[in-house]
Every structure is written in structure tokens, then in C-alpha cells.
PDB file of N, CA, C and O in Angstrom:
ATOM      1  N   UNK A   1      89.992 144.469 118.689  1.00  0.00           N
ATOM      2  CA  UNK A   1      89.987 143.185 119.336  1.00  0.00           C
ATOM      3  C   UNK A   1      88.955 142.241 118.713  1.00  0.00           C
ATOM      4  O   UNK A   1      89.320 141.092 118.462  1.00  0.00           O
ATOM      5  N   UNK A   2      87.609 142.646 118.422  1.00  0.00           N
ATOM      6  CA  UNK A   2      86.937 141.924 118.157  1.00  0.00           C
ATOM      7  C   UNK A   2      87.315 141.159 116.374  1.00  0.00           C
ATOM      8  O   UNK A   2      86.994 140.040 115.972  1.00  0.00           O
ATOM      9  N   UNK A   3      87.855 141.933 115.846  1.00  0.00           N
ATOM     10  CA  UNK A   3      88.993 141.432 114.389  1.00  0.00           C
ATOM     11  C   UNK A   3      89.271 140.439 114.298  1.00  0.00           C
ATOM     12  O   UNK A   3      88.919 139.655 113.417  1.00  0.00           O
ATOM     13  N   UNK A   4      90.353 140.142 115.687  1.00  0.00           N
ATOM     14  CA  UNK A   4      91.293 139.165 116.069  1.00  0.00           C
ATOM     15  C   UNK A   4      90.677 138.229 116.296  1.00  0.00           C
ATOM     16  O   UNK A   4      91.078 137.184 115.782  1.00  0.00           O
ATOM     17  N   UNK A   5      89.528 138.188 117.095  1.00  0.00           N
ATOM     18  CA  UNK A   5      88.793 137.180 117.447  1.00  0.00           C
ATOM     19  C   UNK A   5      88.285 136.333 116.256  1.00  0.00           C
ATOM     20  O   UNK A   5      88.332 135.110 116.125  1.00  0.00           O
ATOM     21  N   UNK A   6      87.739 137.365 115.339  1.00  0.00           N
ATOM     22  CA  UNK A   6      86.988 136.463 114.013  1.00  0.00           C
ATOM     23  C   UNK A   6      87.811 135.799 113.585  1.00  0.00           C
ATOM     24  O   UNK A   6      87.693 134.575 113.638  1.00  0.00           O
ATOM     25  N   UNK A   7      89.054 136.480 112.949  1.00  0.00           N
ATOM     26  CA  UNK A   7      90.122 135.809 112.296  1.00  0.00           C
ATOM     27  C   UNK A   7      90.579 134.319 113.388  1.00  0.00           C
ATOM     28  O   UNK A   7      90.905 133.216 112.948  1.00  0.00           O
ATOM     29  N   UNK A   8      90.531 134.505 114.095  1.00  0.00           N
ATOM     30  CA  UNK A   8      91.155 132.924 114.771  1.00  0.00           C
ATOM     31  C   UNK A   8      89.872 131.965 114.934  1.00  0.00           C
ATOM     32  O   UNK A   8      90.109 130.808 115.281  1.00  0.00           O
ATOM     33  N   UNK A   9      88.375 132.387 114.689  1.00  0.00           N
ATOM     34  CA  UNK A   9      87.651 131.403 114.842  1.00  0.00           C
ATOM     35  C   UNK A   9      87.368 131.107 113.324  1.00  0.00           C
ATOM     36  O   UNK A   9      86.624 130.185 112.989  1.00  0.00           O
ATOM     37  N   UNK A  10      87.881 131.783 112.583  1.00  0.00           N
ATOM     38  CA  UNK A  10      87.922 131.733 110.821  1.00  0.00           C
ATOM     39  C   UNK A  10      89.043 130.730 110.240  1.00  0.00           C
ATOM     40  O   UNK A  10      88.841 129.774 109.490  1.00  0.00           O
ATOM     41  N   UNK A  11      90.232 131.162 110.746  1.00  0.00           N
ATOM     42  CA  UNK A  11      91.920 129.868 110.874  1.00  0.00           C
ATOM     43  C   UNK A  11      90.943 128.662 111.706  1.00  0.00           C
ATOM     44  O   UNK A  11      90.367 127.824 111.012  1.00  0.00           O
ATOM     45  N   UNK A  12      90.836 128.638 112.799  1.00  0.00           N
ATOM     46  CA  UNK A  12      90.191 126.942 113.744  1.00  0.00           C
ATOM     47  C   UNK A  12      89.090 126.196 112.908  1.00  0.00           C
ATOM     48  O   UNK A  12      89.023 124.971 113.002  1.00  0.00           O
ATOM     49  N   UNK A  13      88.324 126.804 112.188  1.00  0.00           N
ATOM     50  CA  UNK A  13      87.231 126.252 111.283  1.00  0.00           C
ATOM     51  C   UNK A  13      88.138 125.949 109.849  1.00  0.00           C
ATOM     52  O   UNK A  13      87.739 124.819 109.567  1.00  0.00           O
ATOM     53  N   UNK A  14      88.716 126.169 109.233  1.00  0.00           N
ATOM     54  CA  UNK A  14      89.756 126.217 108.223  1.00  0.00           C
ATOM     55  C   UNK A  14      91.026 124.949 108.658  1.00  0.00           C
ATOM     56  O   UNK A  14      91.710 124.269 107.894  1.00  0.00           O
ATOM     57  N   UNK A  15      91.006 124.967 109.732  1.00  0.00           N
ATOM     58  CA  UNK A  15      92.151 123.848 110.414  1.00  0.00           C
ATOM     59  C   UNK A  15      90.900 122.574 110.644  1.00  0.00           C
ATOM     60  O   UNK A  15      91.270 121.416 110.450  1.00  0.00           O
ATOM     61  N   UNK A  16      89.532 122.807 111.030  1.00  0.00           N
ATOM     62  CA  UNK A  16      89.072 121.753 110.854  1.00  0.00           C
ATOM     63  C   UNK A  16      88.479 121.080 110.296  1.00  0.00           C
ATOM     64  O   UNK A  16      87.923 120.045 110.661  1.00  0.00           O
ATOM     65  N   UNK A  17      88.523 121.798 108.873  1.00  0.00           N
ATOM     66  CA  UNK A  17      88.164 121.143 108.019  1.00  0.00           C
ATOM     67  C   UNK A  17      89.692 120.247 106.904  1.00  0.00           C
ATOM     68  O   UNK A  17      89.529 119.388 106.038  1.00  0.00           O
ATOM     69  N   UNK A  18      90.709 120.712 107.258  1.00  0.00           N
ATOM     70  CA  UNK A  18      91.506 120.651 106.656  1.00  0.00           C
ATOM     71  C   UNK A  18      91.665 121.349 105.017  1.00  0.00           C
ATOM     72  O   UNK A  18      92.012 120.784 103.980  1.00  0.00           O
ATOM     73  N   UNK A  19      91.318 122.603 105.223  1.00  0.00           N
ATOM     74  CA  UNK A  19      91.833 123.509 104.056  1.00  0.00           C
ATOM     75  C   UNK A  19      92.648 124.043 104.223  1.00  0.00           C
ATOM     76  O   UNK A  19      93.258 124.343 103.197  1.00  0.00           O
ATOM     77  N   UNK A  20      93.448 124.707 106.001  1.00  0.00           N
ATOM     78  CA  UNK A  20      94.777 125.331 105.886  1.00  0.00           C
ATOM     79  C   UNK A  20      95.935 124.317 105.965  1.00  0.00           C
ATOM     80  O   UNK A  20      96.972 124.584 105.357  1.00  0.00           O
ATOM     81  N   UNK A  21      95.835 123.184 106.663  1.00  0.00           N
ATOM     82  CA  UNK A  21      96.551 122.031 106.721  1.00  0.00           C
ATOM     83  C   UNK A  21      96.313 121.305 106.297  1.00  0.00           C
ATOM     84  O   UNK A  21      95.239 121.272 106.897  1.00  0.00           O
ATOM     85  N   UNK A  22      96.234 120.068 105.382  1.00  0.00           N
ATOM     86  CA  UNK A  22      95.426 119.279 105.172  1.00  0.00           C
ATOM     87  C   UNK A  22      96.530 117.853 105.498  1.00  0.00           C
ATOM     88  O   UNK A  22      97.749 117.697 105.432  1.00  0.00           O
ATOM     89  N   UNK A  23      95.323 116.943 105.883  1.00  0.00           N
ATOM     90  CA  UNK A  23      96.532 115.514 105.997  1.00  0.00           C
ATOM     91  C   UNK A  23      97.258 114.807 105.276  1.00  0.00           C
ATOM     92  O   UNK A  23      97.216 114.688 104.052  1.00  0.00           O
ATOM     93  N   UNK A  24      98.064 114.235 106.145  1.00  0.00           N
ATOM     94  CA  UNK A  24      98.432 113.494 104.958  1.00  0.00           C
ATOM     95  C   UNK A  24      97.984 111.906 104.514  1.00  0.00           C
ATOM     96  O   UNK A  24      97.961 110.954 105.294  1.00  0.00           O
ATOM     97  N   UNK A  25      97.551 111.852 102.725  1.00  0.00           N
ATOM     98  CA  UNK A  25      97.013 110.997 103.134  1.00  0.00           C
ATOM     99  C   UNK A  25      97.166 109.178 103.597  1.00  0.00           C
ATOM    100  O   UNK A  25      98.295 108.689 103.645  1.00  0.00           O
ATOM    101  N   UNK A  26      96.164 108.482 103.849  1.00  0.00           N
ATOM    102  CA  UNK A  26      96.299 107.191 104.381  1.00  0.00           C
ATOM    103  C   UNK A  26      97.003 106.404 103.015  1.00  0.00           C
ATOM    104  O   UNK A  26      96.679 106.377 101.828  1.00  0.00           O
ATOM    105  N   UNK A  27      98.410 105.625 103.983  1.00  0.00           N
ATOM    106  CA  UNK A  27      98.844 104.400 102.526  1.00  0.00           C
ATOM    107  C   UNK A  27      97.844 104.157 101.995  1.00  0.00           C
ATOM    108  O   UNK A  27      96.653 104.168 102.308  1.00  0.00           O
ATOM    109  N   UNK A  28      98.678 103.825 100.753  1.00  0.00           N
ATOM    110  CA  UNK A  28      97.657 103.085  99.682  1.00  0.00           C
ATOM    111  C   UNK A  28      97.743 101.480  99.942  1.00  0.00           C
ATOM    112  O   UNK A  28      98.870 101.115 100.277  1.00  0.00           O
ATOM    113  N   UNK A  29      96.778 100.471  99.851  1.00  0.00           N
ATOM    114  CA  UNK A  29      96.517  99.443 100.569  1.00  0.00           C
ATOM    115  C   UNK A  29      97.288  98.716  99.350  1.00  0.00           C
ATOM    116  O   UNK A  29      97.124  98.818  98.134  1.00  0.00           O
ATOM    117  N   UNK A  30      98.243  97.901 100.161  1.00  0.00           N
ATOM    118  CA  UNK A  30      99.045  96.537  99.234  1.00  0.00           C
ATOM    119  C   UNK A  30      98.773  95.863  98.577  1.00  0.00           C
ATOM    120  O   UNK A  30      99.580  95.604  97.685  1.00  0.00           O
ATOM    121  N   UNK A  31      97.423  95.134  98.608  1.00  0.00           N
ATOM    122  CA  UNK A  31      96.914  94.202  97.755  1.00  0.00           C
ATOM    123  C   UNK A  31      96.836  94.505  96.488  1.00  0.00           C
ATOM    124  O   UNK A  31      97.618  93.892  95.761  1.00  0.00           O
ATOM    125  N   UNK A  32      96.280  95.106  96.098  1.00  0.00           N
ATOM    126  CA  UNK A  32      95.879  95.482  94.003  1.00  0.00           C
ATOM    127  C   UNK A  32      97.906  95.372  93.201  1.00  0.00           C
ATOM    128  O   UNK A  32      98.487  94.873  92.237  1.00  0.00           O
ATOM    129  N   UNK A  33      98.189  96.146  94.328  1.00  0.00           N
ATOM    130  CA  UNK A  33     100.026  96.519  93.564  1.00  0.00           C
ATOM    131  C   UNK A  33     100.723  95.082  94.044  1.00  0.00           C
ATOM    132  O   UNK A  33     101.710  94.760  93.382  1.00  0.00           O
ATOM    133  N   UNK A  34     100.339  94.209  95.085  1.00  0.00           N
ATOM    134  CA  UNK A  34     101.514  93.243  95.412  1.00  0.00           C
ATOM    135  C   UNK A  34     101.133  91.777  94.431  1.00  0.00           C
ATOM    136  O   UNK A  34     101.843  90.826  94.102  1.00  0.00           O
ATOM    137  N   UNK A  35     100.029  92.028  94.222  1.00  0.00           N
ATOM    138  CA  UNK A  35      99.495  90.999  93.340  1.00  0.00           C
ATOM    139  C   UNK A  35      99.499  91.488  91.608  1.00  0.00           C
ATOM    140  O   UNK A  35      99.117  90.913  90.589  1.00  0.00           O
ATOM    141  N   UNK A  36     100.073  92.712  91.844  1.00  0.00           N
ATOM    142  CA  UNK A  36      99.973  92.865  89.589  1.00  0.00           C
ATOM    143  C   UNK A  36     101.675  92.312  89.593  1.00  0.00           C
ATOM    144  O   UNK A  36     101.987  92.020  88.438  1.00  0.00           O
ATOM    145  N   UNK A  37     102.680  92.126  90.447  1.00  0.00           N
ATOM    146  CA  UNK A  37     104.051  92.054  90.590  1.00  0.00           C
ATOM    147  C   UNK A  37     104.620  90.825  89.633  1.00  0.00           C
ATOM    148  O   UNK A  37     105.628  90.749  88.931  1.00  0.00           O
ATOM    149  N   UNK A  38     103.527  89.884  89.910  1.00  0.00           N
ATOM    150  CA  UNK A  38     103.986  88.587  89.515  1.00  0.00           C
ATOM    151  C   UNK A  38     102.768  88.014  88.340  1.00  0.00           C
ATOM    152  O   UNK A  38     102.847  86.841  87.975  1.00  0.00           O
ATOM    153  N   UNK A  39     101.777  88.817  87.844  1.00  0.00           N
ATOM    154  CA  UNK A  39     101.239  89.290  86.869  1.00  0.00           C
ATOM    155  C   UNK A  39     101.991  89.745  85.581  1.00  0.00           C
ATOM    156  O   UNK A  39     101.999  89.192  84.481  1.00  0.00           O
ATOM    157  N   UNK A  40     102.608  90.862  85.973  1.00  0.00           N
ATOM    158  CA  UNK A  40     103.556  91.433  84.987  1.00  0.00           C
ATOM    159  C   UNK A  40     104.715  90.835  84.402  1.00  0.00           C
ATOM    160  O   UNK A  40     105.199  90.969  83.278  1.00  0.00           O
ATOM    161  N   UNK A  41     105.188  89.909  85.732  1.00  0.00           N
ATOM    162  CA  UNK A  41     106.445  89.598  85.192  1.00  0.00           C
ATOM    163  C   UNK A  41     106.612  88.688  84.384  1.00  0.00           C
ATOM    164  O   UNK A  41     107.561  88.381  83.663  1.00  0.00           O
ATOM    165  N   UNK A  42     105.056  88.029  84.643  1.00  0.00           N
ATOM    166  CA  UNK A  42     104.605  86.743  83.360  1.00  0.00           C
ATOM    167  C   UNK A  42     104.692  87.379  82.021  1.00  0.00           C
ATOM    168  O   UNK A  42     105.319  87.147  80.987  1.00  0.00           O
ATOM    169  N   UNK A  43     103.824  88.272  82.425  1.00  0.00           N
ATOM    170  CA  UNK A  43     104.105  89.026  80.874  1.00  0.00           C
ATOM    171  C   UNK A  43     104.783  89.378  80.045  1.00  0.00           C
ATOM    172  O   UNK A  43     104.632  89.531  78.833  1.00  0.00           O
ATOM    173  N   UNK A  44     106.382  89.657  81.404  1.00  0.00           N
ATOM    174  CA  UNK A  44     107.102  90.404  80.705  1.00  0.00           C
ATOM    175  C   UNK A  44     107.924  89.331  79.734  1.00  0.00           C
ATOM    176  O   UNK A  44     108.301  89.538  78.580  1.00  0.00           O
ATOM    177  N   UNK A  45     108.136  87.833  80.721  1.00  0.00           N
ATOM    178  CA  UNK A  45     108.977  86.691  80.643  1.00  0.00           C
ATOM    179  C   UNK A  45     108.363  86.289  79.151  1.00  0.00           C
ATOM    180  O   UNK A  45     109.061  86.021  78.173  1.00  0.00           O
ATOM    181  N   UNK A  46     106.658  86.307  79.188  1.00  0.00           N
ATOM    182  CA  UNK A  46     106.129  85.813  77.946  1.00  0.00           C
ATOM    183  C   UNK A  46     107.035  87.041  76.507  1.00  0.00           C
ATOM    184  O   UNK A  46     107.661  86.722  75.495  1.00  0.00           O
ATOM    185  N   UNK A  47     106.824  87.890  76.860  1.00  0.00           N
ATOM    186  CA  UNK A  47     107.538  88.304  75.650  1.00  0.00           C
ATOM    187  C   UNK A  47     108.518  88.789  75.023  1.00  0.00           C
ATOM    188  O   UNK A  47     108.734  89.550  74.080  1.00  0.00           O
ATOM    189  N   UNK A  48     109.219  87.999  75.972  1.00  0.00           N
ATOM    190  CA  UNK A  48     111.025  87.858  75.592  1.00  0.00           C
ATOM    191  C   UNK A  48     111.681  88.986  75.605  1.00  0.00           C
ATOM    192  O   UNK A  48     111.179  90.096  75.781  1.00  0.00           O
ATOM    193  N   UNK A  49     112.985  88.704  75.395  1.00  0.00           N
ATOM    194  CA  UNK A  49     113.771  89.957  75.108  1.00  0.00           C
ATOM    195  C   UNK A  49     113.385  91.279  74.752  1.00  0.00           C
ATOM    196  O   UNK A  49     112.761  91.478  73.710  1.00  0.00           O
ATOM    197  N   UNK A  50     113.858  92.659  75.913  1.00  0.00           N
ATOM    198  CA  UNK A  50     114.143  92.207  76.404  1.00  0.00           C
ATOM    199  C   UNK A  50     114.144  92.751  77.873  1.00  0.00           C
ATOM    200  O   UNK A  50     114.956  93.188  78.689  1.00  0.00           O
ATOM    201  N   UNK A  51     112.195  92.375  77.731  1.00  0.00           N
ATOM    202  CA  UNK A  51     111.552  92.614  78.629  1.00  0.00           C
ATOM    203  C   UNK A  51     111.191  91.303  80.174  1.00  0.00           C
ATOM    204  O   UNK A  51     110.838  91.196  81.348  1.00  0.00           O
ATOM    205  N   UNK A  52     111.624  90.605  78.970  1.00  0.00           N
ATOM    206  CA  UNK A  52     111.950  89.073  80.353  1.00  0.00           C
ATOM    207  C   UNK A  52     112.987  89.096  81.021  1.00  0.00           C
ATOM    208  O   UNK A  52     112.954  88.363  82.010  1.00  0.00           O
ATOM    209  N   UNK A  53     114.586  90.081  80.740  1.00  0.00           N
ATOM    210  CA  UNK A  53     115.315  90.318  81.368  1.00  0.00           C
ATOM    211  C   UNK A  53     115.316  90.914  82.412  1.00  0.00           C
ATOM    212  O   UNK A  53     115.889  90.659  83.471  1.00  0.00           O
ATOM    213  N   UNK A  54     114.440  92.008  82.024  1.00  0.00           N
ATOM    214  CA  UNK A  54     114.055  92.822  83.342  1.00  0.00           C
ATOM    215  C   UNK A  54     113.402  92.004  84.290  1.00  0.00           C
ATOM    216  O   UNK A  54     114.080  91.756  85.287  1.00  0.00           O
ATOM    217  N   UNK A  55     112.249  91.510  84.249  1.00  0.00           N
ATOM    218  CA  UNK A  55     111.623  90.500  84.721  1.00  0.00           C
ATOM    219  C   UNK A  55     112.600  89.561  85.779  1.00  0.00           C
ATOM    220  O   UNK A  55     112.140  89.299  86.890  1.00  0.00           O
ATOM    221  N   UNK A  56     113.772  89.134  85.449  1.00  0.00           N
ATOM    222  CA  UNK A  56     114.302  88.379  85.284  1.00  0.00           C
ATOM    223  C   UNK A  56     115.258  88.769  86.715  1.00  0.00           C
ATOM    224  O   UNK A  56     115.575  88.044  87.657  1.00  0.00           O
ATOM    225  N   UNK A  57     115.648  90.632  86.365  1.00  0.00           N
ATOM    226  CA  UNK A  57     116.315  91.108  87.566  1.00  0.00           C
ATOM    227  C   UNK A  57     115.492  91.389  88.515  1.00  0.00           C
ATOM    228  O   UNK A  57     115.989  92.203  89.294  1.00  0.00           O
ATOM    229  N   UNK A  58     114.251  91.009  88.838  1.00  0.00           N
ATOM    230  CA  UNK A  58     113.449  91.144  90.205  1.00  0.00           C
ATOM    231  C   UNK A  58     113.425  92.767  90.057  1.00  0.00           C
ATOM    232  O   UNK A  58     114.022  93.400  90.928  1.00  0.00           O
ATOM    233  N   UNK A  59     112.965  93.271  89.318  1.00  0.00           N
ATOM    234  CA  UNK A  59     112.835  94.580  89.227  1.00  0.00           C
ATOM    235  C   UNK A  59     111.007  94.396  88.986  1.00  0.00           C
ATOM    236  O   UNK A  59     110.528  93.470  88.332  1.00  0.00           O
ATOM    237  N   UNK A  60     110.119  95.560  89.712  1.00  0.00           N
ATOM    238  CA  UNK A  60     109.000  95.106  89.661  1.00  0.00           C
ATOM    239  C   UNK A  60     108.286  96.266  89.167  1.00  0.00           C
ATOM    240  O   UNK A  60     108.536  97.434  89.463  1.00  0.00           O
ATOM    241  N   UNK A  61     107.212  95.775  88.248  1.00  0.00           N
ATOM    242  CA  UNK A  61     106.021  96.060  87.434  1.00  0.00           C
ATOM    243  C   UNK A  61     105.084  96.603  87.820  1.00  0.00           C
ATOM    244  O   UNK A  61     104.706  96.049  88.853  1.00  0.00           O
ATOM    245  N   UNK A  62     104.392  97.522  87.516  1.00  0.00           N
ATOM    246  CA  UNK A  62     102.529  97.382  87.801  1.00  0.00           C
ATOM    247  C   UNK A  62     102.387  97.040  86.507  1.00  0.00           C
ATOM    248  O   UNK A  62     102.459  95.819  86.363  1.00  0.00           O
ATOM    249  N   UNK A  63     102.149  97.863  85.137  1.00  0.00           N
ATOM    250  CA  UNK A  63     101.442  97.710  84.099  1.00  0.00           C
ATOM    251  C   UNK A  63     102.843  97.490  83.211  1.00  0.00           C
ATOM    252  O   UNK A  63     103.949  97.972  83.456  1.00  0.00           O
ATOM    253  N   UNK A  64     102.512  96.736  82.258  1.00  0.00           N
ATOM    254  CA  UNK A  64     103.001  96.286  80.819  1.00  0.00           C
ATOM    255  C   UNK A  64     102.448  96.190  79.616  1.00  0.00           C
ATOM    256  O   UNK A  64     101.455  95.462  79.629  1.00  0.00           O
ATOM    257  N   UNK A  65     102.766  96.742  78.362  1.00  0.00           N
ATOM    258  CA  UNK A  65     102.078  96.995  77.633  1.00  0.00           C
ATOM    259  C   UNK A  65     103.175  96.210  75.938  1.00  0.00           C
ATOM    260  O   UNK A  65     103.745  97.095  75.300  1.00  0.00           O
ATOM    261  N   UNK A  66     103.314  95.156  75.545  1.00  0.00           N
ATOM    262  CA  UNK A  66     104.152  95.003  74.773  1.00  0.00           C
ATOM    263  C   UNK A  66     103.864  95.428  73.341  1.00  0.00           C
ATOM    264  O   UNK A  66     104.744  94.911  72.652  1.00  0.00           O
ATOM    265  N   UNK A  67     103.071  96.102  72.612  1.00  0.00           N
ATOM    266  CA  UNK A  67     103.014  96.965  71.584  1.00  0.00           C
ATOM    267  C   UNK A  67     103.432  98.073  71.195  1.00  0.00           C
ATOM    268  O   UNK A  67     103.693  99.004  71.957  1.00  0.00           O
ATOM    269  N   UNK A  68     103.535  98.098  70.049  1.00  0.00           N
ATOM    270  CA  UNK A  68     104.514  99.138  69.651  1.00  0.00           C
ATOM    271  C   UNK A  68     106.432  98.681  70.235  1.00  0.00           C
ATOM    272  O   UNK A  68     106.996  97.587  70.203  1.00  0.00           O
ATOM    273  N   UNK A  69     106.959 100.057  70.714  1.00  0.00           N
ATOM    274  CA  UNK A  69     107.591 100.116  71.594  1.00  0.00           C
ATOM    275  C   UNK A  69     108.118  99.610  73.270  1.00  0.00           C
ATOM    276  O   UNK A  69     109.166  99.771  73.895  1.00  0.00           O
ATOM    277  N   UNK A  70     106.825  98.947  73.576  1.00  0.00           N
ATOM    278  CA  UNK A  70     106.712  98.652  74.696  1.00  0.00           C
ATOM    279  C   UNK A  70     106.622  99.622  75.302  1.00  0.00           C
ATOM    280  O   UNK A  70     107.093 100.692  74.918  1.00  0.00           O
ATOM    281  N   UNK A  71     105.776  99.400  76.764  1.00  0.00           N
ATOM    282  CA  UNK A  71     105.580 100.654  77.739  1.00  0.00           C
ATOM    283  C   UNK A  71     105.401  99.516  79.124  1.00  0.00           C
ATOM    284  O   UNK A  71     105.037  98.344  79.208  1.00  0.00           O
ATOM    285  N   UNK A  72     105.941 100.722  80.275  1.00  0.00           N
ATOM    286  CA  UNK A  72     105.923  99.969  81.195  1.00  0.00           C
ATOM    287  C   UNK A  72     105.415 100.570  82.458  1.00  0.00           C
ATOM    288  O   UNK A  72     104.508 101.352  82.175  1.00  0.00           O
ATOM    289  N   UNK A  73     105.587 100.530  83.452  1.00  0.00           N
ATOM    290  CA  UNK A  73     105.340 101.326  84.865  1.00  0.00           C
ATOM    291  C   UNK A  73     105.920 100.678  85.557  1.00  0.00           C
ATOM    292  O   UNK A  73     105.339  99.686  85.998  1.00  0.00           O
ATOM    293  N   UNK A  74     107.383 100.950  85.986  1.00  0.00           N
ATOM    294  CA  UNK A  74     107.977 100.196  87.232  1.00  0.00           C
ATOM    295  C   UNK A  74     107.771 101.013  88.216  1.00  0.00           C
ATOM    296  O   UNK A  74     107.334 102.160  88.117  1.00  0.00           O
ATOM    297  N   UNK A  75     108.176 100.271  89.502  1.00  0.00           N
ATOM    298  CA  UNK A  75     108.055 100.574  90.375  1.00  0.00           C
ATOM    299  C   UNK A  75     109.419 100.697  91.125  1.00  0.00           C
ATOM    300  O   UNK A  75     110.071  99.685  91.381  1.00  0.00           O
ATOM    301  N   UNK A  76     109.825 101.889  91.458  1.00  0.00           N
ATOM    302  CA  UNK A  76     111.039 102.227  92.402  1.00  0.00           C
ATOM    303  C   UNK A  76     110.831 103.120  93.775  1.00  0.00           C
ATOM    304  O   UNK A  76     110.230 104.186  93.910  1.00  0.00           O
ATOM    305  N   UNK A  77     111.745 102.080  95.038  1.00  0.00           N
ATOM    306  CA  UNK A  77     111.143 102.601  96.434  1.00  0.00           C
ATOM    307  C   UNK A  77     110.089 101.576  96.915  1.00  0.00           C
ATOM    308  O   UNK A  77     109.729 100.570  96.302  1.00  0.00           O
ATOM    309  N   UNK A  78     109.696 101.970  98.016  1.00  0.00           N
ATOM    310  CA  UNK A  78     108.610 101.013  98.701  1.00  0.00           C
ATOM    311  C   UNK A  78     107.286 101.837  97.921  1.00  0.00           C
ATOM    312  O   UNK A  78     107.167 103.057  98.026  1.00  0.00           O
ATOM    313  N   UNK A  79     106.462 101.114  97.248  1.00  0.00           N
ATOM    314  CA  UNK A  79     105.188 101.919  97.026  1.00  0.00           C
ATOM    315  C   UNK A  79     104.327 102.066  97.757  1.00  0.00           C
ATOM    316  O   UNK A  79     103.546 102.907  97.312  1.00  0.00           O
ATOM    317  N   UNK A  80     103.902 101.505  99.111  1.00  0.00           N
ATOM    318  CA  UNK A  80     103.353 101.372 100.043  1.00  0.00           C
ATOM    319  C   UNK A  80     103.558 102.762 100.824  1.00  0.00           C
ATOM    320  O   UNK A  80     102.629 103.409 101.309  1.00  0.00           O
ATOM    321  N   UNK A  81     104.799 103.093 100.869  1.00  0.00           N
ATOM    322  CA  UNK A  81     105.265 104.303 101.407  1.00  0.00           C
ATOM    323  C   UNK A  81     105.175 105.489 100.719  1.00  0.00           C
ATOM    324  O   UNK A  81     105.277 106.569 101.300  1.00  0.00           O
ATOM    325  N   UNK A  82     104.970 105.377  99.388  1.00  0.00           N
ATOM    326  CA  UNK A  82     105.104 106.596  98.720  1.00  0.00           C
ATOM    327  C   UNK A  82     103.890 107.803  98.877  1.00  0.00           C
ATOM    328  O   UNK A  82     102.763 107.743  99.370  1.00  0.00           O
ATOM    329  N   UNK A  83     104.783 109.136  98.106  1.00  0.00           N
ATOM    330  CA  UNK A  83     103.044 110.170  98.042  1.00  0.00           C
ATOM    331  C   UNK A  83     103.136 110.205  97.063  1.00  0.00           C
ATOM    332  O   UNK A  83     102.645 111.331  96.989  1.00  0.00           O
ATOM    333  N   UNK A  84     103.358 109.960  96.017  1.00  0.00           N
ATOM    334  CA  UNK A  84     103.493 110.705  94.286  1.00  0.00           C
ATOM    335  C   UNK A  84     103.887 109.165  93.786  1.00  0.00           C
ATOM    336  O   UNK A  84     104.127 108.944  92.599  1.00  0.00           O
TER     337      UNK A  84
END
């Protein structure tokens, strides 16, 4: 009996710290991502084809990179909502 006991005050300390469960965590706050949206799309518009197209379909950005190949980071889904 006395086993049992440790083990469940061993799990309740473990639950409160959040190492057997842990939360989930708090949205990520809108501002930094709702404001790079229309940032990017300048960017994208500035450098034409045919990355201003995209731009163009309200499809939205965080980062743009027009060298080389181009590189991008869109965003698909609510990002506000996302975990990954």
C-alpha cells in the first residue's frame, strides 16, 4: 500500500508541473504575422513575375526572399490557430 501511495503523489507532482501532460500552448499573438501580409506582398508585386501573381491571388506571405530561385513561406489555414 504504501507503493501506491508514492506512485500517485509522484504522477500529481508530474501533472503539476506539466511533464506527464503538458498544455497546450497559448496562440501565437496576430500582430508580427498580420502586419508582414502586406509587407510581402509589396515585395512580391515589386518583383514581378511570377511572384506578383501570387501576390496578386490574395494568397499570403510571411517571408520572401527573391534571390536565386526565390524562396517563400506562405501561409495556409488560419495561423492564429495553428500548432506546427
Amino acid at each position: 500500500m504504501r507503493r501506491r501511495g508514492a506512485s500517485r503523489v509522484a504522477v500529481a507532482a508530474l501533472l503539476g508541473v506539466n511533464l506527464v501532460l503538458p498544455t497546450r500552448p497559448e496562440p501565437v499573438a496576430e500582430a508580427w504575422f498580420v502586419e508582414a501580409y502586406p509587407q510581402m506582398a509589396a515585395a512580391m508585386r515589386a518583383a514581378g513575375p511570377p511572384y506578383a501573381d501570387w501576390a496578386a491571388d490574395g494568397r499570403r506571405f510571411l517571408l520572401f526572399d527573391e534571390r536565386g530561385d526565390g524562396r517563400a513561406v506562405e501561409v495556409l489555414g488560419d495561423l492564429a490557430d495553428a500548432d506546427r
